[in-house]
CHARMM-style PDB file with segment names, atoms N, HN, CA, C and O in Angstrom:
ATOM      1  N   UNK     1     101.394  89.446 104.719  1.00  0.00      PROA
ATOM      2  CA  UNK     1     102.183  90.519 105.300  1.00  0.00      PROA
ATOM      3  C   UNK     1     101.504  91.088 106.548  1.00  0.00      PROA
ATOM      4  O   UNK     1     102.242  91.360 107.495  1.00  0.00      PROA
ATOM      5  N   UNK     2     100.302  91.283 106.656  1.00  0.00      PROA
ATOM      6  HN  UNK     2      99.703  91.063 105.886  1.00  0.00      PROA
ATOM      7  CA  UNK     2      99.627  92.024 107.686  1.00  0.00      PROA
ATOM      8  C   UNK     2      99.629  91.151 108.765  1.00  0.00      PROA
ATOM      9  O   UNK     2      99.353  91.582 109.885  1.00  0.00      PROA
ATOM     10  N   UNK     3      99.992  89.592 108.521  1.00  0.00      PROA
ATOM     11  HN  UNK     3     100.215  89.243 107.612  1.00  0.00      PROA
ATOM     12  CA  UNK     3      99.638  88.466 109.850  1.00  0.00      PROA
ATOM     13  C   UNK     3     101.049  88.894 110.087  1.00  0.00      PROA
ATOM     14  O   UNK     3     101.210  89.316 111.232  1.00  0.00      PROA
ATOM     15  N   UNK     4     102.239  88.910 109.254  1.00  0.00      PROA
ATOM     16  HN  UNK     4     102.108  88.568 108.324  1.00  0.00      PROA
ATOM     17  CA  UNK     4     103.608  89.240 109.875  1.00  0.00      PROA
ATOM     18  C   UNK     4     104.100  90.324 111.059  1.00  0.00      PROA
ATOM     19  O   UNK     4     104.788  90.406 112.076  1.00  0.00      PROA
ATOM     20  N   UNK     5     103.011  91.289 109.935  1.00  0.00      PROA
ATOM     21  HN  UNK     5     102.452  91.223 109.109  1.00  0.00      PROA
ATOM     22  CA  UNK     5     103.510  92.609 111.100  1.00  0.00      PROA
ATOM     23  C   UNK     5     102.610  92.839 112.363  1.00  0.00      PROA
ATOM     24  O   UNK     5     102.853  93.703 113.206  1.00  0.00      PROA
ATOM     25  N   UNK     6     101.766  92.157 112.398  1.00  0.00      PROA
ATOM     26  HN  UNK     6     101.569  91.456 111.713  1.00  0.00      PROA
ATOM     27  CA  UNK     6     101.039  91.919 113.354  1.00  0.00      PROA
ATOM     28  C   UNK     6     101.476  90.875 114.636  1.00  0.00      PROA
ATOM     29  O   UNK     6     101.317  91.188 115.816  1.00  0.00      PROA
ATOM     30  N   UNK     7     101.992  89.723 114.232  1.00  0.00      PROA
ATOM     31  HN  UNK     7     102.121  89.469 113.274  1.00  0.00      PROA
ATOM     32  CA  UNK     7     103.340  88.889 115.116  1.00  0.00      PROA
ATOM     33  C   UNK     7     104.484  89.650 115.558  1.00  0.00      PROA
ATOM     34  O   UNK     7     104.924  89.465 116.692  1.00  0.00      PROA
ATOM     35  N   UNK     8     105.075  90.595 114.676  1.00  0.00      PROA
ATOM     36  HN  UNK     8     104.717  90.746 113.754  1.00  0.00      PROA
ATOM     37  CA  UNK     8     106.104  90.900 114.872  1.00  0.00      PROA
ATOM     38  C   UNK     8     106.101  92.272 116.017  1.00  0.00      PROA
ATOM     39  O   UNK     8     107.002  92.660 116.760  1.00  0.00      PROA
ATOM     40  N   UNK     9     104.566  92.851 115.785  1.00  0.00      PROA
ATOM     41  HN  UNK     9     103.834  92.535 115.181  1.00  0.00      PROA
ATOM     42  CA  UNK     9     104.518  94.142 116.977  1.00  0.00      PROA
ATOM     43  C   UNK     9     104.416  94.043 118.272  1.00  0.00      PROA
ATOM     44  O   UNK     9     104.714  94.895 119.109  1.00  0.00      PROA
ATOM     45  N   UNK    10     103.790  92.489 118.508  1.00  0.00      PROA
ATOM     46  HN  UNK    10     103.548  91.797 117.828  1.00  0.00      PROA
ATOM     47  CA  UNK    10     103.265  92.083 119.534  1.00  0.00      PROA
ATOM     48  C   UNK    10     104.327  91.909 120.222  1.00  0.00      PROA
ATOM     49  O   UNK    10     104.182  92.121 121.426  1.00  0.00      PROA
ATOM     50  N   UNK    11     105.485  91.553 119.833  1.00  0.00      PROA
ATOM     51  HN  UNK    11     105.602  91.380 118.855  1.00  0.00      PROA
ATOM     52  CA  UNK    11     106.422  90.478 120.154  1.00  0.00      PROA
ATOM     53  C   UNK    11     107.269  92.293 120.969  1.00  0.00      PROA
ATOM     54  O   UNK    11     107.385  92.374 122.192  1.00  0.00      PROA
ATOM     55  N   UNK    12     107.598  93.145 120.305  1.00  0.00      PROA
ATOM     56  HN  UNK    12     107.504  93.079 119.311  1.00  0.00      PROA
ATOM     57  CA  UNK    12     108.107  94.599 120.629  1.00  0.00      PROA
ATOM     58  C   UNK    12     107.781  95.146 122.367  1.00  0.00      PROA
ATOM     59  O   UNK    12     106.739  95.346 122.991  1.00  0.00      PROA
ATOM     60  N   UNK    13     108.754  95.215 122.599  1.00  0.00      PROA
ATOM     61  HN  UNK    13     109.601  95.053 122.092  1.00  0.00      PROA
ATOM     62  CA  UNK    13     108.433  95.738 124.356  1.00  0.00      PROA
ATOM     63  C   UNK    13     107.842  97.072 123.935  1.00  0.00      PROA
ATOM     64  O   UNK    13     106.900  97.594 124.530  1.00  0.00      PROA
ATOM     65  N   UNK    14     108.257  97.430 123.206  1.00  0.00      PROA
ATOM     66  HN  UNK    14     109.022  97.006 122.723  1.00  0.00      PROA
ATOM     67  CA  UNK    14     108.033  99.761 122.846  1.00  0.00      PROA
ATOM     68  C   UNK    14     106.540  99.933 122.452  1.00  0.00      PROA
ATOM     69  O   UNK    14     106.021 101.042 122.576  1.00  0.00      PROA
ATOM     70  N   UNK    15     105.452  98.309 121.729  1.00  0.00      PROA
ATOM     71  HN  UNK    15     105.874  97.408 121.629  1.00  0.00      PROA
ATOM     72  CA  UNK    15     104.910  98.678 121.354  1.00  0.00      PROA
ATOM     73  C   UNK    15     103.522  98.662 122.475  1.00  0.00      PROA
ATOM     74  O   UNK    15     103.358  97.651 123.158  1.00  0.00      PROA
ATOM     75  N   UNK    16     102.794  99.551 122.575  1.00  0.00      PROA
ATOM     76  HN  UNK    16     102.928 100.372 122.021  1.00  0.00      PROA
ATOM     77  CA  UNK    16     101.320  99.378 123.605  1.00  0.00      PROA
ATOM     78  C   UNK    16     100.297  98.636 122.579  1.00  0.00      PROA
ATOM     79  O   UNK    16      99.824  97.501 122.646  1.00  0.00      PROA
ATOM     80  N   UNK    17     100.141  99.503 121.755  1.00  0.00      PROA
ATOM     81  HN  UNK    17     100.525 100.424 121.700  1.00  0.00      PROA
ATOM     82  CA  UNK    17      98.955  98.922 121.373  1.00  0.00      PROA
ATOM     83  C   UNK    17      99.040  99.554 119.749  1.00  0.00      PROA
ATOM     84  O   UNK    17      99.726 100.515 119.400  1.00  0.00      PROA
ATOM     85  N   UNK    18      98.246  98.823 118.985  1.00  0.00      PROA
ATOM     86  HN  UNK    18      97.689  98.043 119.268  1.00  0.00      PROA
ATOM     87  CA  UNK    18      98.238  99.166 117.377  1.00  0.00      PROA
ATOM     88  C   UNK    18      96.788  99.271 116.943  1.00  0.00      PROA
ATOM     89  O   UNK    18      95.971  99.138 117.854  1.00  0.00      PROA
ATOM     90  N   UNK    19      96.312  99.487 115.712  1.00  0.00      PROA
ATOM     91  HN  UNK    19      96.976  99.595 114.972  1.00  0.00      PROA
ATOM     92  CA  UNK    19      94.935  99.298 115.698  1.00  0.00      PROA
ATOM     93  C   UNK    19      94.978  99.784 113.640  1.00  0.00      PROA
ATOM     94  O   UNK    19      95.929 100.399 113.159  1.00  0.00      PROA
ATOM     95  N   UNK    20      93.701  99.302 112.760  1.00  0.00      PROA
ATOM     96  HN  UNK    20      92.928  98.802 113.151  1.00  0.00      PROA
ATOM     97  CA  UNK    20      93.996  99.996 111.687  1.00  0.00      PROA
ATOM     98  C   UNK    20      93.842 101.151 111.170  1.00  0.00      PROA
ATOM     99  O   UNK    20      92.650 101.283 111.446  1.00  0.00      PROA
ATOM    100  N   UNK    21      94.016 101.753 110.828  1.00  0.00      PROA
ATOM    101  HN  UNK    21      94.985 101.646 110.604  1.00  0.00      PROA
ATOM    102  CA  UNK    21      93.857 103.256 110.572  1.00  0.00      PROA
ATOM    103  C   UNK    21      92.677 103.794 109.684  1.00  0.00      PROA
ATOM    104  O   UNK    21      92.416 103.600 108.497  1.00  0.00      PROA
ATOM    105  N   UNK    22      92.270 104.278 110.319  1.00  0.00      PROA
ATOM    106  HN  UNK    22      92.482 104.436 111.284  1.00  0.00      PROA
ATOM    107  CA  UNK    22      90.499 105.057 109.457  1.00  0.00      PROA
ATOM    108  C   UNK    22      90.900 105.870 108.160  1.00  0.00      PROA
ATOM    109  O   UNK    22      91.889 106.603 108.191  1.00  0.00      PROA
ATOM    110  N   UNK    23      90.311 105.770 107.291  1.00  0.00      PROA
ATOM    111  HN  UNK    23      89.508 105.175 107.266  1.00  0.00      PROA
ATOM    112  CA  UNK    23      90.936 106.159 105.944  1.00  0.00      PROA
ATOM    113  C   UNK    23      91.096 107.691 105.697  1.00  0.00      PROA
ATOM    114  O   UNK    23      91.561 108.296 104.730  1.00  0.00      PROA
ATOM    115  N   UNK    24      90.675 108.037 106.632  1.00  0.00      PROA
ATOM    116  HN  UNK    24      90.297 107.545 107.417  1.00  0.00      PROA
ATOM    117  CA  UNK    24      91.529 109.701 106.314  1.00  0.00      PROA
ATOM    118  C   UNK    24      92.658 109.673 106.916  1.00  0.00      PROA
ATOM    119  O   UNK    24      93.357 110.616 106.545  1.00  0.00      PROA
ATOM    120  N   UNK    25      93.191 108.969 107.734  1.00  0.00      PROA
ATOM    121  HN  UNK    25      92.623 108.204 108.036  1.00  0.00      PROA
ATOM    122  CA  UNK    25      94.320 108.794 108.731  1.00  0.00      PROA
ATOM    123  C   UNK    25      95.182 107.703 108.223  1.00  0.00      PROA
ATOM    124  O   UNK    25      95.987 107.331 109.076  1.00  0.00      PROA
ATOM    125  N   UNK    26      95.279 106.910 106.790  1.00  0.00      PROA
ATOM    126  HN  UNK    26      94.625 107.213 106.097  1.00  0.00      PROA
ATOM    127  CA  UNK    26      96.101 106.754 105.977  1.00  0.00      PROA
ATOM    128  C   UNK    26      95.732 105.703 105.222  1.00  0.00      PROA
ATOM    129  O   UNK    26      96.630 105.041 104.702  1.00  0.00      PROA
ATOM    130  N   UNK    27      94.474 105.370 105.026  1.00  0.00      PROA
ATOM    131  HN  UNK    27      93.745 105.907 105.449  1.00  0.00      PROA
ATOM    132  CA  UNK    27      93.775 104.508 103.856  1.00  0.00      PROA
ATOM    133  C   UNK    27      94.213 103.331 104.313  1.00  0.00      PROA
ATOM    134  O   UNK    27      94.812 103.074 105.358  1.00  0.00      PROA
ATOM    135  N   UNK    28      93.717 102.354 103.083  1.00  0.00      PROA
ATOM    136  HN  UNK    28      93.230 102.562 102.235  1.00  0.00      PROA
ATOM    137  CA  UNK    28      93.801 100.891 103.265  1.00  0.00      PROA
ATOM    138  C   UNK    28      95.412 100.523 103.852  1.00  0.00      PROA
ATOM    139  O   UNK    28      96.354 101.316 103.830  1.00  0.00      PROA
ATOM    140  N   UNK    29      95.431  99.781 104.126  1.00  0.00      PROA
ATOM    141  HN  UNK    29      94.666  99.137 104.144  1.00  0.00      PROA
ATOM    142  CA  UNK    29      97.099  99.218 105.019  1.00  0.00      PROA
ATOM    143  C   UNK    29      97.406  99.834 106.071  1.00  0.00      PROA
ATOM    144  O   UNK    29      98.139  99.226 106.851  1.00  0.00      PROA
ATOM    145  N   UNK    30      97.010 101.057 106.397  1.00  0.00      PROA
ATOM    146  HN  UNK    30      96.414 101.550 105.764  1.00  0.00      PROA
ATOM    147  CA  UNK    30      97.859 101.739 106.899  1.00  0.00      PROA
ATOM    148  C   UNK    30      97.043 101.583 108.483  1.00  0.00      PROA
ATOM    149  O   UNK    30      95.829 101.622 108.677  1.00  0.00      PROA
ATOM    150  N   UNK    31      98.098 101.403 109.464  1.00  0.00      PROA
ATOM    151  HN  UNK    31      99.085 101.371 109.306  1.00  0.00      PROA
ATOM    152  CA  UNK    31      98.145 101.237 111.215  1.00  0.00      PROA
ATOM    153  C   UNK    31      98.671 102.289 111.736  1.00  0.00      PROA
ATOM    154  O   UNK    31      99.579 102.975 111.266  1.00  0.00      PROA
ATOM    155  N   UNK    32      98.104 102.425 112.711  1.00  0.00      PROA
ATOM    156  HN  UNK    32      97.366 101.868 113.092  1.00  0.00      PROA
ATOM    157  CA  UNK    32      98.213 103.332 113.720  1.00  0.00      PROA
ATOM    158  C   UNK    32      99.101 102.496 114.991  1.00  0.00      PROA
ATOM    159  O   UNK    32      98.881 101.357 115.402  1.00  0.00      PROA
ATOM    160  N   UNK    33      99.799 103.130 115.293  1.00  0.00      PROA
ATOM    161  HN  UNK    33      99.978 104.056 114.959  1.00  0.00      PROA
ATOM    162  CA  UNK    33     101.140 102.605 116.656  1.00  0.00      PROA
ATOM    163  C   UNK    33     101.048 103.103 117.628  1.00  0.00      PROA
ATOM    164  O   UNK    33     101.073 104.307 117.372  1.00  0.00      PROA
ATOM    165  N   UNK    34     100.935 102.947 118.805  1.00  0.00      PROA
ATOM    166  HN  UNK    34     100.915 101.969 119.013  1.00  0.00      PROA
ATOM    167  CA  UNK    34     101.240 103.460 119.732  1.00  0.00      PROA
ATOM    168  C   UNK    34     102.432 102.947 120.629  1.00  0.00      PROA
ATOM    169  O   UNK    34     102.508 101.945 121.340  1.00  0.00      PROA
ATOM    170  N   UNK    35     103.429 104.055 120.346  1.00  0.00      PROA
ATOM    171  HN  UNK    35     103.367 104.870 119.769  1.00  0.00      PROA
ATOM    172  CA  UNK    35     104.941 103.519 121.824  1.00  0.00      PROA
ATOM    173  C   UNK    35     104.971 103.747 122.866  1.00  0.00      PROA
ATOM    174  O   UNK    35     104.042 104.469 123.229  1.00  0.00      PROA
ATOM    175  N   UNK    36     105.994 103.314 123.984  1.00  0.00      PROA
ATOM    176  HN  UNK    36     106.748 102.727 123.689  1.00  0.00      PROA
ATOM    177  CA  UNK    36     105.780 103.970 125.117  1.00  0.00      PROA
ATOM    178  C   UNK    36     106.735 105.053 124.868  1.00  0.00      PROA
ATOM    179  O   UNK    36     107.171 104.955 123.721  1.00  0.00      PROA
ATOM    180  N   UNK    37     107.168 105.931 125.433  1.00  0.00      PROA
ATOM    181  HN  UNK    37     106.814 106.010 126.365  1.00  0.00      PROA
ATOM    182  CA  UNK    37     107.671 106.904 126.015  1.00  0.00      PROA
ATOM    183  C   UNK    37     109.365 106.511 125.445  1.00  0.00      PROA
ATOM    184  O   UNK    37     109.825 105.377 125.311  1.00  0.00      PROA
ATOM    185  N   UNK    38     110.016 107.723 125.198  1.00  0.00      PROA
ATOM    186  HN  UNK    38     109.642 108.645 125.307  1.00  0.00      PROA
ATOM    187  CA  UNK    38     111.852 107.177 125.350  1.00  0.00      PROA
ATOM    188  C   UNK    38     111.862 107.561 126.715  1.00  0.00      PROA
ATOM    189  O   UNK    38     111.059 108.272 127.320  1.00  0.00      PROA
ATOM    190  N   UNK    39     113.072 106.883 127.184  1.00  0.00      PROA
ATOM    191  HN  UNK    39     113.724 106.305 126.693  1.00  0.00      PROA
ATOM    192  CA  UNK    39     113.634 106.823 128.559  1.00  0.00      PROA
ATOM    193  C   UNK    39     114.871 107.334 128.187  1.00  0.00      PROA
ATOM    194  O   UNK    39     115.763 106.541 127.883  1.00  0.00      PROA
ATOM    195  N   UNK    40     115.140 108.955 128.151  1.00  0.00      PROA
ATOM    196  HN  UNK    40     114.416 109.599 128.398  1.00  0.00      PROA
ATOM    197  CA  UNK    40     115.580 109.743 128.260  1.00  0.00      PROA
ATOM    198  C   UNK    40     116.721 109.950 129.401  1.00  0.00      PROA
ATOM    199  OT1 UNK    40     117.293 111.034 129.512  1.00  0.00      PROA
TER     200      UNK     40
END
């Protein structure tokens, strides 16, 4: 699952950049996202 969602973010125009998340910031599994901006 993690190789999936990892193919699948890359592939996302919205997404910049991802990274895994430090365990106070949501334990094991859990990623951090970064989007760009809405175009409002």
């Amino acid at each position: 699952l993690r190789g999936m969602l990892h193919s699948w973010l890359v592939q996302k125009d919205e997404v910049v950049a991802f990274c895994v998340a430090n365990k106070a910031d949501g334990g094991h599994g859990a990623l951090i996202v970064l989007l760009k901006p809405a175009l409002n």
